[in-house]
Structures are given as structure tokens and as C-alpha cells.
C-alpha positions, -999 to +999 in steps of 0.1 A: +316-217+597+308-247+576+325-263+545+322-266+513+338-287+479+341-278+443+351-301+421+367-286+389+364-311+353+385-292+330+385-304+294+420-314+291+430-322+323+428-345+354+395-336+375+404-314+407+382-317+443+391-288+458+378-283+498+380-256+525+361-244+556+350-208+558+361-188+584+347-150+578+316-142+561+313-102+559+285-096+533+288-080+513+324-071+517+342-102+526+349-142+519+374-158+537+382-197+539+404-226+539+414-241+502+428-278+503+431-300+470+461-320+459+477-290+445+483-275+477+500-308+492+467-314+509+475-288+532+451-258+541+464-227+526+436-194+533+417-171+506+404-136+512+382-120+489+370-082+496+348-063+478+357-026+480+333+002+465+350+021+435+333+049+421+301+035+403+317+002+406+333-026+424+372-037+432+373-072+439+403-084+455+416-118+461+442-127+480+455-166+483+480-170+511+499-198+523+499-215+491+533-244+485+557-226+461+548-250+433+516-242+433+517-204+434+516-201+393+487-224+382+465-212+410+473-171+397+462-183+365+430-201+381+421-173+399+427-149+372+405-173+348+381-174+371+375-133+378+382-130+340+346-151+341+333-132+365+336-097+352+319-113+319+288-123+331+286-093+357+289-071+322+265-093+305+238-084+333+240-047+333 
């Protein structure tokens, strides 16, 4: 349970509130909740995020279900961003 809100400022762009309840919390294998912003038609659309062992690493997988056709594409490339991120400052800390 609970909620949470991120609000994305991108230089270019409009600013984004994005909003969502959480509905599994599996540490530290798995992240799933409710994502809500304009984008998705202000209707709740559901991210899973599992962390799978593999070898002396980690698989991350995302999964974004439920998402309005329209929105599919920009919210690929927001994930993908995003993980792209994620794997630098993960590689920066080893």
C-alpha cells in the first residue's frame, strides 16, 4: 500500500505529474503499482518491475501494462531512458 507522485521537468518539454499506488512490494525482487498522468488518459495503467539474479549480476525487468495505445511509444522510450540511467550510476558504484 500507499502512494506516491513524481513529477518529471524535462528541459524541453511540458512538466509531467505522474501518480500511482503500490500494490506489491517483494524486496528485493519485486515493484508493482498503479501509474496515472495525463499521458495515460488519467487512467491507471499497472508497472511490474522484477529483479531476477543473473550470474554475478542482475536482470531487471519492467513491464508496463494497460497503457492507452497512444501512449505505448513515449513511455518505451521513458522507461528505456530511465534504466539506461540506472545501469550508469549502478556501473559508476562498483
Amino acid at each position: 500500500g500507499g502512494g506516491f507522485r513524481v513529477v518529471m521537468v524535462p528541459k524541453d518539454r511540458e512538466t509531467v505529474e505522474h501518480w500511482g499506488e503500490y500494490l506489491r512490494i517483494e524486496p528485493p525482487s519485486l515493484l508493482s503499482f498503479t501509474w496515472i498522468s495525463k499521458n495515460t488518459d488519467r487512467w491507471p495503467s499497472e508497472v511490474t518491475i522484477e529483479f531476477r539474479e543473473e550470474g554475478d549480476g542482475t536482470e531487471l525487468v519492467l513491464t508496463h501494462r494497460g497503457l492507452p495505445e497512444k501512449a505505448v511509444n513515449g513511455h518505451r522510450a521513458g522507461w528505456t531512458e530511465i534504466i539506461e540511467q540506472l545501469e550508469q550510476v549502478v556501473a559508476e558504484k562498483r
